[in-house]
Legacy VTK file of the C-alpha trace (Angstrom):
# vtk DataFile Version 3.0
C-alpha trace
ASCII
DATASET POLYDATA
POINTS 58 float
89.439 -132.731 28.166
85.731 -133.502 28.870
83.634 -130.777 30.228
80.955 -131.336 32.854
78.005 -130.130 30.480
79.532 -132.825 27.779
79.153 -135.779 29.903
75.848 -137.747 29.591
73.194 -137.201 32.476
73.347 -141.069 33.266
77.275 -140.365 33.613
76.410 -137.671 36.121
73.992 -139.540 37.958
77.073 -142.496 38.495
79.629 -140.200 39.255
77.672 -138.879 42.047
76.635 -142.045 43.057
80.381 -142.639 42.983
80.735 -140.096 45.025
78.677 -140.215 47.754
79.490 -143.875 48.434
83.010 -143.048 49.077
82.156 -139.775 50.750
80.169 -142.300 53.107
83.013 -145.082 53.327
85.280 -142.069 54.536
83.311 -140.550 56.886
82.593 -144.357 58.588
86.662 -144.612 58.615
87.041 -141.288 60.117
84.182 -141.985 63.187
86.188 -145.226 63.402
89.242 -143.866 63.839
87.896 -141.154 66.406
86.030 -144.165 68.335
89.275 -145.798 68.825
91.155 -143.076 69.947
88.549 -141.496 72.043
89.392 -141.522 76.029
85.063 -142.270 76.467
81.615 -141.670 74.911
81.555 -137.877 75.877
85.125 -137.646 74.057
84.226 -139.353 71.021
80.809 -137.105 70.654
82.751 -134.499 71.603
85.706 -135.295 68.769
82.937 -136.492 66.334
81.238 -132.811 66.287
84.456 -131.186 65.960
85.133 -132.822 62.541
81.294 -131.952 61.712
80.907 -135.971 61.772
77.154 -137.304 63.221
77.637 -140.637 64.921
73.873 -141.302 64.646
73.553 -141.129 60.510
75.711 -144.149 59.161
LINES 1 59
58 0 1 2 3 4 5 6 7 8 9 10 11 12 13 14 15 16 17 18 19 20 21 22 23 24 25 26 27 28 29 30 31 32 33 34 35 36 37 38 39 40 41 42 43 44 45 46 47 48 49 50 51 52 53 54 55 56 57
């Protein structure tokens, strides 16, 4: 098992690179998914907020 404070600080720095790209490719799914299902604009900023999701950062 590899503990956080034994990986290397470059191995840090990628994982959270790692991470935020897919935290970003999931949050452009969910508004996706919420656009398609919304009944109009008010409803998907409406829906959007509710999930804590800001249509206007991409």
């Amino acid at each position: 098992m590899t503990l956080a404070h034994d990986v290397p600080v470059i191995g840090r720095a990628a994982a959270r690179e790692q991470e935020t790209k897919h935290h970003a490719e999931q949050c452009s799914k969910a508004m996706r998914t919420v656009a398609d299902h919304a009944v109009d604009v008010g409803d998907c900023r409406e829906l959007l907020e509710m999930l804590g999701l800001d249509a206007t950062h991409r």
